[in-house]
KOLKOLZA-840045 format. One record per residue (C-alpha): y, x, z; residue number from 1. Coordinates in nm, 4 decimals. Example, Ala and Ser with C-alpha at 12.3 -4.5 7.8 and 13.67 -1.06 7.14 Angstrom:
BEGIN
[[-0.4500, 1.2300, 0.7800], 1] [[-0.1060, 1.3670, 0.7140], 2] 
***
This chain:
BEGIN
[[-4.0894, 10.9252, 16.0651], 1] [[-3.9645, 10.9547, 16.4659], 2] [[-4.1231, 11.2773, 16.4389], 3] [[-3.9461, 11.4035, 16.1820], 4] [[-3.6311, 11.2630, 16.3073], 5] [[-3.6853, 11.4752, 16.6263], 6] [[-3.7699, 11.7929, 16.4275], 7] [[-3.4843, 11.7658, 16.2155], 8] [[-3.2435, 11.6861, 16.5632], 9] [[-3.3948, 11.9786, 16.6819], 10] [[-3.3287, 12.1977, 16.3970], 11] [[-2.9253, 12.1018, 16.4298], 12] [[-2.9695, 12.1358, 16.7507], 13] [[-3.0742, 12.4912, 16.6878], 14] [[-2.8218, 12.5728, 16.4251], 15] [[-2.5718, 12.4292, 16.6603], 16] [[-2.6360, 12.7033, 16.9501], 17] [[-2.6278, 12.9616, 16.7006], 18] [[-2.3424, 12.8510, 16.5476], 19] [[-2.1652, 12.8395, 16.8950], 20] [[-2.3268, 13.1361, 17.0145], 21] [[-2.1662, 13.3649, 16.6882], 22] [[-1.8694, 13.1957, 16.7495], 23] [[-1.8263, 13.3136, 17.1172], 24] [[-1.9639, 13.6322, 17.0980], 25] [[-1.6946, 13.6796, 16.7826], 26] [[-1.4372, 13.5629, 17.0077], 27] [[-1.5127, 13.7685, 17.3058], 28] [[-1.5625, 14.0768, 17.0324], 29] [[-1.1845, 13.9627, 16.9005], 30] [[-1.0390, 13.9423, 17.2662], 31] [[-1.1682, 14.2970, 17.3356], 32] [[-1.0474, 14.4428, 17.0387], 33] [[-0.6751, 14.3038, 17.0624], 34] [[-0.7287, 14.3990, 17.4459], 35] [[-0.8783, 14.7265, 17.4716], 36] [[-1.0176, 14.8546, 17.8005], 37] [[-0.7384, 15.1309, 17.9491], 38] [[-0.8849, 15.2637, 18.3279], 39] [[-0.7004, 15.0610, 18.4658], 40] [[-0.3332, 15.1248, 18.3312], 41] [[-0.1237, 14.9725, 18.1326], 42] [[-0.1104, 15.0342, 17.7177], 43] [[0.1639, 15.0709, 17.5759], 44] [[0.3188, 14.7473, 17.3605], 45] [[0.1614, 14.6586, 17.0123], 46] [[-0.1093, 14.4525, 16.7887], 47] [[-0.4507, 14.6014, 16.7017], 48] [[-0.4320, 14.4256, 16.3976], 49] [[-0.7615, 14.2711, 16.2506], 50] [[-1.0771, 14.3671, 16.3684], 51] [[-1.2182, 14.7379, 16.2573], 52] [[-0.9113, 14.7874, 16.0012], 53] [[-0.6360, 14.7379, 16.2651], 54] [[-0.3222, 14.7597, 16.0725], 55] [[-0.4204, 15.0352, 15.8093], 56] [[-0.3153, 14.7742, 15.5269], 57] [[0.0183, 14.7476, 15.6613], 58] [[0.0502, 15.1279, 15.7289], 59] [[-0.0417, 15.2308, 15.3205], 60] [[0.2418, 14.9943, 15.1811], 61] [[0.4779, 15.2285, 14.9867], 62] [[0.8432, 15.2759, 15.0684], 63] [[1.0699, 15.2519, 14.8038], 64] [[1.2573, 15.5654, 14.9070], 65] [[1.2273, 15.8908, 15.1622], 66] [[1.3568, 15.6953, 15.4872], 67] [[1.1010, 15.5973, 15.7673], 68] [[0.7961, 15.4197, 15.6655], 69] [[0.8958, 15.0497, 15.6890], 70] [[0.5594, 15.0531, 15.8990], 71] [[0.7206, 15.2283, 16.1482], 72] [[1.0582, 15.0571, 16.1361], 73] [[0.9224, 14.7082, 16.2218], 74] [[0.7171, 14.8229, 16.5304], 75] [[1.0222, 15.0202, 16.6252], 76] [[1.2551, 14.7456, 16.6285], 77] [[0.9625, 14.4821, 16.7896], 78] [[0.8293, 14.7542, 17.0528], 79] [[0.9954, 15.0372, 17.0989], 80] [[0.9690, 15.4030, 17.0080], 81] [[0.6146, 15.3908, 17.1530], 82] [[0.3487, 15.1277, 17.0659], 83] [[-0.0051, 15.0757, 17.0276], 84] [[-0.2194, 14.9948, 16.6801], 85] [[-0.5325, 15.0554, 16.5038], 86] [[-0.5608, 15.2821, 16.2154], 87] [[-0.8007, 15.3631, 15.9683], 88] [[-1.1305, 15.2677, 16.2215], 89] [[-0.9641, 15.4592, 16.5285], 90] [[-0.7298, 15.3344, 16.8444], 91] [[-0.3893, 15.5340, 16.8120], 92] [[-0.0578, 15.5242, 17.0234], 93] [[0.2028, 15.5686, 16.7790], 94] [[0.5407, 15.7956, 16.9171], 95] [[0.8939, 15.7597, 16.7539], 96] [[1.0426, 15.9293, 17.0345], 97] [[1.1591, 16.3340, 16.9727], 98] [[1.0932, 16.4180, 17.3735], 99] [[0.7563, 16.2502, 17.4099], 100] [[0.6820, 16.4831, 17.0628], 101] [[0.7928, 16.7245, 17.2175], 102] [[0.5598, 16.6738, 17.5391], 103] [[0.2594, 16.6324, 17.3856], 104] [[0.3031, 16.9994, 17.1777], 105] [[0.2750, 17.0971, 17.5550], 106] [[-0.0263, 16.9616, 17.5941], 107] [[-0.2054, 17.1231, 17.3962], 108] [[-0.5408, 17.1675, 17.5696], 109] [[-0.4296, 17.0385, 17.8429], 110] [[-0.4546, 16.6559, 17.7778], 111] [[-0.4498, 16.6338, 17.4177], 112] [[-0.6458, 16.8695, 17.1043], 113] [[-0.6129, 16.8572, 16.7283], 114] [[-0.7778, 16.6053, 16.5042], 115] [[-0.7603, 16.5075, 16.1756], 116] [[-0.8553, 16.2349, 15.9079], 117] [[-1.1899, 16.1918, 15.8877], 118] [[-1.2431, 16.2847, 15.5335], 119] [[-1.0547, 16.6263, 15.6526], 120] [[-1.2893, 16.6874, 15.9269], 121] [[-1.5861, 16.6460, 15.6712], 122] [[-1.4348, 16.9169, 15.4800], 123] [[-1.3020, 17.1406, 15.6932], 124] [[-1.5017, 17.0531, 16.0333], 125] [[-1.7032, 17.4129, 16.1524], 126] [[-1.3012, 17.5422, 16.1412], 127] [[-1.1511, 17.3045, 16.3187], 128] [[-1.3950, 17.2296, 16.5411], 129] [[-1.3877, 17.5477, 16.6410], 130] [[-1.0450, 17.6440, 16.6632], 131] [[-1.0102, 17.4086, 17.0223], 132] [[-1.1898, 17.7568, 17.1264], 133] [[-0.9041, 17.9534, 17.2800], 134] [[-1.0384, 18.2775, 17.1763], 135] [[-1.0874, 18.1533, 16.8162], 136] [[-0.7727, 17.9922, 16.8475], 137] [[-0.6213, 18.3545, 16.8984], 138] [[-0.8174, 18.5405, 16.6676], 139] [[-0.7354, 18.2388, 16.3561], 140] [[-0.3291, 18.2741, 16.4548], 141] [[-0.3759, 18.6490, 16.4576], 142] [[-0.5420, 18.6277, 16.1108], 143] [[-0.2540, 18.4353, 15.9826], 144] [[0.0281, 18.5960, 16.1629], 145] [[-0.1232, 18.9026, 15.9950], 146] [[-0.1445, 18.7546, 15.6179], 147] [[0.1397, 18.5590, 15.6132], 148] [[0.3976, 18.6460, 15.9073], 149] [[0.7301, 18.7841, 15.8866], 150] [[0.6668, 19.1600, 15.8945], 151] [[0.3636, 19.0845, 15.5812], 152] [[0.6652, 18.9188, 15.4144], 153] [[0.8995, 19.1524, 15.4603], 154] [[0.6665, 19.4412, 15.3851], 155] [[0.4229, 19.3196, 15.0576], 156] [[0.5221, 18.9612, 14.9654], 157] [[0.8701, 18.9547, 14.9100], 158] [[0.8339, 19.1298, 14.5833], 159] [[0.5393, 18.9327, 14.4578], 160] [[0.6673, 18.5828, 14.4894], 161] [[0.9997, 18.7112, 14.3328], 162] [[0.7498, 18.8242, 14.0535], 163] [[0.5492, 18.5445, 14.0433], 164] [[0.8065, 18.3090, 13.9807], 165] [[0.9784, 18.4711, 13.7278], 166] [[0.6801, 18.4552, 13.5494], 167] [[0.5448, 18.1200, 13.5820], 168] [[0.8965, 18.0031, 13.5133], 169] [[0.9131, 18.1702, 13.1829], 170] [[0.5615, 18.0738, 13.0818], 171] [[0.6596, 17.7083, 13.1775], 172] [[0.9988, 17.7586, 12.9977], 173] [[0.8118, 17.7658, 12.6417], 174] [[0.6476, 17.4594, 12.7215], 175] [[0.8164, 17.1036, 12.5572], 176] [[0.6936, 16.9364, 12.9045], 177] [[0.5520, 17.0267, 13.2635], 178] [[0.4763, 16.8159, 13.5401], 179] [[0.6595, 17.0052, 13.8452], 180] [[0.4116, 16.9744, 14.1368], 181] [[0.1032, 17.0297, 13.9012], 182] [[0.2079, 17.3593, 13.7864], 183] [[0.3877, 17.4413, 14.0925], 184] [[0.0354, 17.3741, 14.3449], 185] [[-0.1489, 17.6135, 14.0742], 186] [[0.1172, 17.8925, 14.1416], 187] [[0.1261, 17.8934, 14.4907], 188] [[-0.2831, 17.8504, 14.4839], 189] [[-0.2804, 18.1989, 14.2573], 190] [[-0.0411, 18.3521, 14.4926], 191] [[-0.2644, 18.2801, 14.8212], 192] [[-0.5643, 18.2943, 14.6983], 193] [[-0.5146, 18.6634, 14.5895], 194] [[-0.2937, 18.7677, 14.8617], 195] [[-0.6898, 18.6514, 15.0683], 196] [[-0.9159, 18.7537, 14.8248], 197] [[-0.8071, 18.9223, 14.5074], 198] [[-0.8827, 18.5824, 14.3382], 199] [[-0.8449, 18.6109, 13.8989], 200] [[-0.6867, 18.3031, 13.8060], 201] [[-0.8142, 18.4066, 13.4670], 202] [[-1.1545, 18.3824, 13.5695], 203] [[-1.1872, 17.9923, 13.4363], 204] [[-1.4851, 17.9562, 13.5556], 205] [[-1.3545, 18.0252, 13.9276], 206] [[-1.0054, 17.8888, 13.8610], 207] [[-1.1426, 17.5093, 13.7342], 208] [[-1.4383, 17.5170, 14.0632], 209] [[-1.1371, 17.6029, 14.2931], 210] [[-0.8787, 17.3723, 14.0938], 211] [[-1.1559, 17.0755, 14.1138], 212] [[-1.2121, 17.0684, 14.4835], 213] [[-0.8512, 17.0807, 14.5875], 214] [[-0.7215, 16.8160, 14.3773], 215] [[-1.0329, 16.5600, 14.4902], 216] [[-0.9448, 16.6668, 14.8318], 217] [[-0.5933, 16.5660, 14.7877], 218] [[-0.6841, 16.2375, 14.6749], 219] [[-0.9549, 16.1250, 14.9572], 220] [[-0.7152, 15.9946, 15.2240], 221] [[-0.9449, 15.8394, 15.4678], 222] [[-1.3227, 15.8673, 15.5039], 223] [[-1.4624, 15.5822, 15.3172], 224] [[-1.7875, 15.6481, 15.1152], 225] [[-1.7060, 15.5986, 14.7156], 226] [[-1.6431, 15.7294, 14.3950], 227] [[-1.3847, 15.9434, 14.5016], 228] [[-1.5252, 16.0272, 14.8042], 229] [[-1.8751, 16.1630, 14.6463], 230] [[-1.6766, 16.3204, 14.4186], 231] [[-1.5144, 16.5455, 14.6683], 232] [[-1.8359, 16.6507, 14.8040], 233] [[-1.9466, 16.7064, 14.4950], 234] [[-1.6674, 16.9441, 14.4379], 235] [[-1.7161, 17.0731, 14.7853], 236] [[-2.0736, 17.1888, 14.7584], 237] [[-1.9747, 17.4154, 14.4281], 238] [[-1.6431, 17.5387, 14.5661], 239] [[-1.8699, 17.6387, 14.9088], 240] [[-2.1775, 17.8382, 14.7216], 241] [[-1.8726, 18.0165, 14.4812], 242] [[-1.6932, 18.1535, 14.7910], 243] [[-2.0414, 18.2526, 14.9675], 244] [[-2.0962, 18.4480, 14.6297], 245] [[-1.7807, 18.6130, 14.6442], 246] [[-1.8301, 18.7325, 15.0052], 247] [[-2.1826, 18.8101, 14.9860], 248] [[-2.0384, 19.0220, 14.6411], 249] [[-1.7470, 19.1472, 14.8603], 250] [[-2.0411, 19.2649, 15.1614], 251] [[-2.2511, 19.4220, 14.9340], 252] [[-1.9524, 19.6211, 14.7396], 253] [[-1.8295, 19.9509, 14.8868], 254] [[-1.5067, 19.8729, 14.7070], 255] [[-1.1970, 19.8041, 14.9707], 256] [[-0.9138, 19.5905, 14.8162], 257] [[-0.7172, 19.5893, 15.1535], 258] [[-0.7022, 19.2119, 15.1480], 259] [[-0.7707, 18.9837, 15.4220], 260] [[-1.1558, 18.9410, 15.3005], 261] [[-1.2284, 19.3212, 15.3330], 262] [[-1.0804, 19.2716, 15.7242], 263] [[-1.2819, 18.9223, 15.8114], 264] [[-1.6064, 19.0863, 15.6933], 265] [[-1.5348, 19.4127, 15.9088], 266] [[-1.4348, 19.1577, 16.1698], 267] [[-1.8400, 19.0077, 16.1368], 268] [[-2.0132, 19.2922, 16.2281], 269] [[-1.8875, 19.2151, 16.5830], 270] [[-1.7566, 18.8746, 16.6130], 271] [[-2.0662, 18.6284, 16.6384], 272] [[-1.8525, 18.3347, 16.5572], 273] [[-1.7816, 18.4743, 16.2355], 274] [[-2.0737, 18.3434, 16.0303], 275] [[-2.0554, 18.2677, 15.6766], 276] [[-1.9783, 17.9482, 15.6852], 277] [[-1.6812, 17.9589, 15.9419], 278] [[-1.4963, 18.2100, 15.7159], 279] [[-1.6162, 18.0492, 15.3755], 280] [[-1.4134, 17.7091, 15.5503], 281] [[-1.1812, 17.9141, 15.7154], 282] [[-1.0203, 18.0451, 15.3629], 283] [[-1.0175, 17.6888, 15.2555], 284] [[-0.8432, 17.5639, 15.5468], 285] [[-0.5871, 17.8597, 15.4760], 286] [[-0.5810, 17.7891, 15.1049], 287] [[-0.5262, 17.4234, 15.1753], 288] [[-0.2511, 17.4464, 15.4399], 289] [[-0.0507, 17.6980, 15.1957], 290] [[-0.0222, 17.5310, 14.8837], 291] [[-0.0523, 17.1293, 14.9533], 292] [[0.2636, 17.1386, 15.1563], 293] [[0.4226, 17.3932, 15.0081], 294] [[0.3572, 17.2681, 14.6595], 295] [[0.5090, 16.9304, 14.7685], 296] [[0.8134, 17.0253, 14.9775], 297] [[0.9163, 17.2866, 14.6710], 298] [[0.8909, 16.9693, 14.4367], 299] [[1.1082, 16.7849, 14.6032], 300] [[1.3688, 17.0275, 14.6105], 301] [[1.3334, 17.0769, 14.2499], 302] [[1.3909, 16.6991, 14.2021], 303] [[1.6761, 16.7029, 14.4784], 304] [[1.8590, 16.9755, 14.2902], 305] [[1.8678, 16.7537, 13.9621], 306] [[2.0510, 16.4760, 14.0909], 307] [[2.2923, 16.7211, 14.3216], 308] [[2.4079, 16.9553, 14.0946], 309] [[2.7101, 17.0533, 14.3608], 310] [[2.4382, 17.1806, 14.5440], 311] [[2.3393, 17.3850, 14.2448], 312] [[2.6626, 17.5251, 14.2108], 313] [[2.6744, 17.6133, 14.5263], 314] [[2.3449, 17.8234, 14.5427], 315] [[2.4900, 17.9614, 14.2202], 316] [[2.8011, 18.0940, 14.3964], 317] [[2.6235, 18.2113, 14.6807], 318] [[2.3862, 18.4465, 14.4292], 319] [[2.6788, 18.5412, 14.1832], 320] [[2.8318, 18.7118, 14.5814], 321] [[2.4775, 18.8560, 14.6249], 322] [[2.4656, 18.9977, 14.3106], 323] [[2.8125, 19.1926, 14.3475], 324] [[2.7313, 19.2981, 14.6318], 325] [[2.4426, 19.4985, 14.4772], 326] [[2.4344, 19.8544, 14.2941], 327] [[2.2142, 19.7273, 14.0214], 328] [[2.2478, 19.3389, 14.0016], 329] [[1.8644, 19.3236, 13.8740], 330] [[1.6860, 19.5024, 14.1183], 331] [[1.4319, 19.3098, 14.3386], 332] [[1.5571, 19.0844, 14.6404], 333] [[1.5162, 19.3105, 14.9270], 334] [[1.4887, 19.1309, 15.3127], 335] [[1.7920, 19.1431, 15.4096], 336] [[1.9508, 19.0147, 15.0805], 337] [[1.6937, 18.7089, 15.1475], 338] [[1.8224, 18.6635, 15.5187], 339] [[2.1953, 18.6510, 15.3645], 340] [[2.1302, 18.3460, 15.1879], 341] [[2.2800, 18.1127, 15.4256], 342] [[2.3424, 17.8371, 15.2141], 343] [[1.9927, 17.8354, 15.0323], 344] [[1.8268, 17.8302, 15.3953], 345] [[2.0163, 17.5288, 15.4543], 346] [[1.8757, 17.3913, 15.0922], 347] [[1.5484, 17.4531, 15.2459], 348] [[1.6147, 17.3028, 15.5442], 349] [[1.7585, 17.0320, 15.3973], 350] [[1.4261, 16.9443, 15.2410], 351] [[1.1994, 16.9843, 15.5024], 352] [[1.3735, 16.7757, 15.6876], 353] [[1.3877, 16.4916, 15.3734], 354] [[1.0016, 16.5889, 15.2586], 355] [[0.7560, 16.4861, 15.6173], 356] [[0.4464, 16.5203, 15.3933], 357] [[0.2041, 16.3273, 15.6248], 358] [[0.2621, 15.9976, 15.8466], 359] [[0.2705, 16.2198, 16.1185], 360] [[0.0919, 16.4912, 16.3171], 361] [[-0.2069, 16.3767, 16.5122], 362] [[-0.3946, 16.4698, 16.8330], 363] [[-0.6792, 16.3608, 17.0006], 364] [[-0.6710, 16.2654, 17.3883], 365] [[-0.9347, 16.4477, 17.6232], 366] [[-0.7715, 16.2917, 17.9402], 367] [[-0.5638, 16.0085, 18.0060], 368] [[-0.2415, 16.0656, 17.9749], 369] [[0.0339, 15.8636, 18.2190], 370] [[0.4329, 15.8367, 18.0958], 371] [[0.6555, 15.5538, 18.1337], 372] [[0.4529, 15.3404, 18.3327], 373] [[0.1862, 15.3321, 18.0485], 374] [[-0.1551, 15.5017, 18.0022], 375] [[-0.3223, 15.6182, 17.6832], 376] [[-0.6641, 15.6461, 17.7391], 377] [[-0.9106, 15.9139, 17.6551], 378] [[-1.0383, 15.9238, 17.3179], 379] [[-0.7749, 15.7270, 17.1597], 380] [[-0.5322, 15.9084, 16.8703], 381] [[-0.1904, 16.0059, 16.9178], 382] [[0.0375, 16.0043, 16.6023], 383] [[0.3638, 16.1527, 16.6437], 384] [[0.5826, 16.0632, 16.3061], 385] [[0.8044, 16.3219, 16.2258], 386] [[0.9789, 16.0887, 15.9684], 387] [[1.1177, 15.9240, 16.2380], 388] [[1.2928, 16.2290, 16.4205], 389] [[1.4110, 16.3824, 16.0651], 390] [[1.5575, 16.0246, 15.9861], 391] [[1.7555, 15.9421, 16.2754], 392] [[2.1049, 15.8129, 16.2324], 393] [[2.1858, 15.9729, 16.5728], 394] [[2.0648, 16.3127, 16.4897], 395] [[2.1521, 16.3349, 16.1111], 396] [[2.3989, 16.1375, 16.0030], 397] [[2.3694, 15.9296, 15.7090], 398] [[1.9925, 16.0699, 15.6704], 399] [[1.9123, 15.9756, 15.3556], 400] [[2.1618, 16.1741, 15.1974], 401] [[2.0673, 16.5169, 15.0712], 402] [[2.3272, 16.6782, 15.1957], 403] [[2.2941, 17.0302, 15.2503], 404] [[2.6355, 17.1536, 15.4218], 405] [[2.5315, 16.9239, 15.7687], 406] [[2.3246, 17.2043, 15.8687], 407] [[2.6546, 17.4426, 15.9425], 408] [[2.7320, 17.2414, 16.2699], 409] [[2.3329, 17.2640, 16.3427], 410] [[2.2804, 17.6244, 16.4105], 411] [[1.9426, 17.8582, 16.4160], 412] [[1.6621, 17.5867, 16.2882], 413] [[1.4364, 17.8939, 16.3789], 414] [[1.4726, 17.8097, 16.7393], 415] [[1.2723, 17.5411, 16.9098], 416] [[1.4174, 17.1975, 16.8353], 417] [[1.2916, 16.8300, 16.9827], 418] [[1.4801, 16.6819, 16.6710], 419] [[1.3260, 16.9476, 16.3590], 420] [[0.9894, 16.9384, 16.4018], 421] [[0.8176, 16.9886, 16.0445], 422] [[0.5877, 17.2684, 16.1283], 423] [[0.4803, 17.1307, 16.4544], 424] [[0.5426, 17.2669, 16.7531], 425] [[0.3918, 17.4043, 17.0765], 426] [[0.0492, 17.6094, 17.0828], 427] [[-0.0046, 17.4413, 16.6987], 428] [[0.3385, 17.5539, 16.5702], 429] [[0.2635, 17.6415, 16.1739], 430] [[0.3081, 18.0686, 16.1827], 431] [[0.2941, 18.0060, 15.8214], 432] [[0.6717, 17.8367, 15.8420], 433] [[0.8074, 18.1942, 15.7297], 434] [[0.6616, 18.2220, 15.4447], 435] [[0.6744, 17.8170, 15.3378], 436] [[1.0295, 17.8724, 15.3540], 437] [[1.0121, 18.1835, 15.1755], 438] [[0.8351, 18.0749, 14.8809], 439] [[1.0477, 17.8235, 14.8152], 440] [[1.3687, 18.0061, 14.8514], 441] [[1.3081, 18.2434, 14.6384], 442] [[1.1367, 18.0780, 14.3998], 443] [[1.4366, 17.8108, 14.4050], 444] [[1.7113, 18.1490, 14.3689], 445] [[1.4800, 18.2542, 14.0234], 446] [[1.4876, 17.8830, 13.9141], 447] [[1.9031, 17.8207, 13.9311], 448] [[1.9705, 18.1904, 13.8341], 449] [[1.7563, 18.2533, 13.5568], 450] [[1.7009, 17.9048, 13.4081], 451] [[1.8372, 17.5534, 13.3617], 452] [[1.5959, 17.2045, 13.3047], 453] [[1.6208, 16.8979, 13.2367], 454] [[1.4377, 16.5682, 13.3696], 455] [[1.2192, 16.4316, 13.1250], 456] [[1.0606, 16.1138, 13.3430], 457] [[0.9580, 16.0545, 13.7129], 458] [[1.1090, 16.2674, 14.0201], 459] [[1.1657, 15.9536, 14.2101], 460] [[1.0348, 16.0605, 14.5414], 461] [[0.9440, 15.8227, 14.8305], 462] [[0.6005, 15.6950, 15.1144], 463] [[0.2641, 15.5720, 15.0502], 464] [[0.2910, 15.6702, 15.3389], 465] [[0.2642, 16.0395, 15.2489], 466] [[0.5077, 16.2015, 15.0191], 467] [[0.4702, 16.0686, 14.6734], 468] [[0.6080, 16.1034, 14.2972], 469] [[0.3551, 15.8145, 14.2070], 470] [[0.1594, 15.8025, 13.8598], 471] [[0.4563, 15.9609, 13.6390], 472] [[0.5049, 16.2584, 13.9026], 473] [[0.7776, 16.4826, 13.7831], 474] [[0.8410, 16.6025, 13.4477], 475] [[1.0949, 16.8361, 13.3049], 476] [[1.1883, 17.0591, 13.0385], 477] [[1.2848, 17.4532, 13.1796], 478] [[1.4863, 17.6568, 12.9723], 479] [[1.5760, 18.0621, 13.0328], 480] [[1.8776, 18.0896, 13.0171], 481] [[2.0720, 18.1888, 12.7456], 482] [[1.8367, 18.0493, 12.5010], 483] [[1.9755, 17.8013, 12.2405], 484] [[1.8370, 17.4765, 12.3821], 485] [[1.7583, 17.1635, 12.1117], 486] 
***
């Protein structure tokens, strides 16, 4: 009986260390996790949040409208326009503040490199892994300055995206019903993907593969194995071997199209880094940066228009002047009828400024970086939040307004600007911004010209923390004008 008395003390005794010994190790674990290690500086002010998820919770609450994500607000009035958290698994210094923005564009390979979202960087990774290279770096700018810069524009692609939407418009006009940003990421898709690679969006087969992988990758914000997850691999592998067919077809054929696939694979027969699988990812990363922001920015100015229609009128009155001005009022838009349109660059404007797609543009830290008497260490995140530049009361009054006229006392939004910042800026600055903001001007002069619509549910635009139109999205009715309308 004492025996077993002293065997079962023992066995407490036993639990009892462990017990205390998980406790303080968990404790010490918390400690460093709310205090992380910084060389001996000084991080900046904030919470880590809970152990491994940090704040990420907090950070995916929806707003109810396009303003600053309330995430952001909070820490801004608690800490400042520069604080310290934990996102999605990784240690990030979060910047409200347009001239530290504007410092780290500078730094571009210098202290700081790109980075991405995880489940981006399982996608896209041999691309932008390699595009730190400063050659490759060159080489991928040159490719797009080449495809999609102003003198491509102003040269080939004016015309077609006049053409193509006039045409998708009046195929969508017969329609009782279209969802806005559906239809609209298909069109810009068909447009890019054939401006790269003569792609058939009446191949089905083709279309649905390419249709598939984009929309799962849309939908995989962070890099958490699941459903959704696997399925986007999934969709990846088949969207992969398809575009290795179509260049291996493309290599073997004797046929030149003149596109930018009959240049990348005369580019590989001297450019080692220019295997199969950097261009097959390449394309996508092309593909992917063309039509998922475009797609979204041009679907918010479609719902912005609905409820402004003096901004409608407007752009009316500006075309009815570019029309007179013309010998034959139906001939195509030439470039420097596009660069007249004051008022619709300041519609576009307008928008980006209103849209900020993502929570903000990221870069990773390759050496620690020292600014007001604060150090961010390497190997932590930097997230600079555009929303919070583009929504400043200081810079843009009353920003939550779509107003479109404030942008006559703001001058050239071409130039270089710490407070307009949605293509990026420094070494990264998007060289596809000329042609974002030319698809959506012109397709936006075909819409008020030729048609009218009429909301049929959804359009209410605001942060999840990305740009959303939730579950209804954005429905409307297009009409060509002229037609007798039920």
């Amino acid at each position: 009986m004492i025996m077993m008395q002293i065997f079962m003390l023992n066995t407490w005794l036993i639990v009892l260390f462990f017990i205390s010994l998980v406790t303080i190790s968990f404790s010490h674990y918390v400690y460093r996790w709310r205090n992380p290690k910084c060389n001996g500086g000084k991080l900046p002010p904030g919470s880590m949040g809970l152990p491994l998820i940090g704040e990420t919770i907090q950070l995916f609450i929806p707003s109810n409208s396009l303003d600053m994500p309330r995430f952001f607000k909070k820490r801004l009035a608690r800490y400042g326009t520069l604080f310290k958290t934990s996102l999605v698994f990784h240690k990030v210094v979060v910047s409200l503040d347009p001239d530290f923005n504007h410092f780290i564009f500078e730094q571009e390979r210098k202290t700081v490199q790109l980075w991405y979202m995880d489940s981006l960087w399982d996608v896209f990774g041999k691309s932008i892994e390699s595009s730190d290279d400063p050659y490759i770096l060159k080489y991928f700018r040159n490719c797009l300055l080449n495809q999609f810069g102003h003198e491509t524009i102003k040269e080939k692609l004016l015309p077609k995206i006049e053409d193509m939407a006039n045409r998708y418009l009046r195929t969508w006009s017969t329609q009782s019903s279209v969802d806005v940003k559906t239809l609209i990421t298909r069109m810009v898709f068909d447009l890019t993907a054939k401006h790269l690679f003569h792609y058939d969006p009446m191949d089905k087969n083709v279309a649905n593969v390419f249709a598939n992988f984009f929309d799962s990758v849309m939908t995989v914000p962070i890099n958490i194995p699941g459903t959704t997850y696997h399925k986007c691999m999934k969709n990846k592998t088949k969207a992969i071997q398809l575009m290795k067919d179509i260049l291996h077809e493309r290599r073997n054929s004797t046929e030149k199209k003149g596109d930018f696939l009959d240049r990348i694979i005369e580019d590989m027969k001297t450019m080692e880094f220019l295997t199969e699988d950097f261009v097959v990812y390449l394309i996508f990363g092309m593909l992917l940066a063309s039509f998922a922001t475009i797609s979204a920015n041009l679907t918010l100015a479609f719902s912005l228009l609905t409820d402004h229609p003096a901004v409608v009128n407007e752009l009316l009155e500006e075309q009815d002047n570019l029309a007179k001005s013309k010998d034959n009022p139906d001939s195509p838009l030439t470039w420097d009828e596009y660069k007249s349109m004051t008022f619709m660059s300041q519609v576009v404007d307008e928008t980006l400024r209103m849209a900020n797609l993502f929570p903000g543009i990221l870069r990773k830290v390759i050496k620690d970086i020292h600014v007001n008497g604060y150090t961010i260490p390497e190997g932590w995140t930097i997230m600079l939040v555009s929303s919070a530049v583009h929504m400043c009361p200081k810079s843009f009054p009353d920003p939550q307004t779509f107003d479109p006229w404030r942008w006559n006392n703001i001058g050239d939004t071409n130039a270089p600007s710490r407070n307009y910042i949605p293509f990026g800026g420094g070494l990264r600055h998007c060289v596809g911004a000329e042609f974002s903001k030319a698809v959506m001007a012109i397709f936006l002069r075909v819409l008020v010209t030729k048609f009218s619509w009429k909301k049929i549910k959804g359009g209410n635009a605001y942060r999840n923390p990305a740009l959303s139109f939730g579950r209804s999205g954005f429905h409307v009715k297009i009409s060509e004008k002229g037609q007798i309308k039920n």
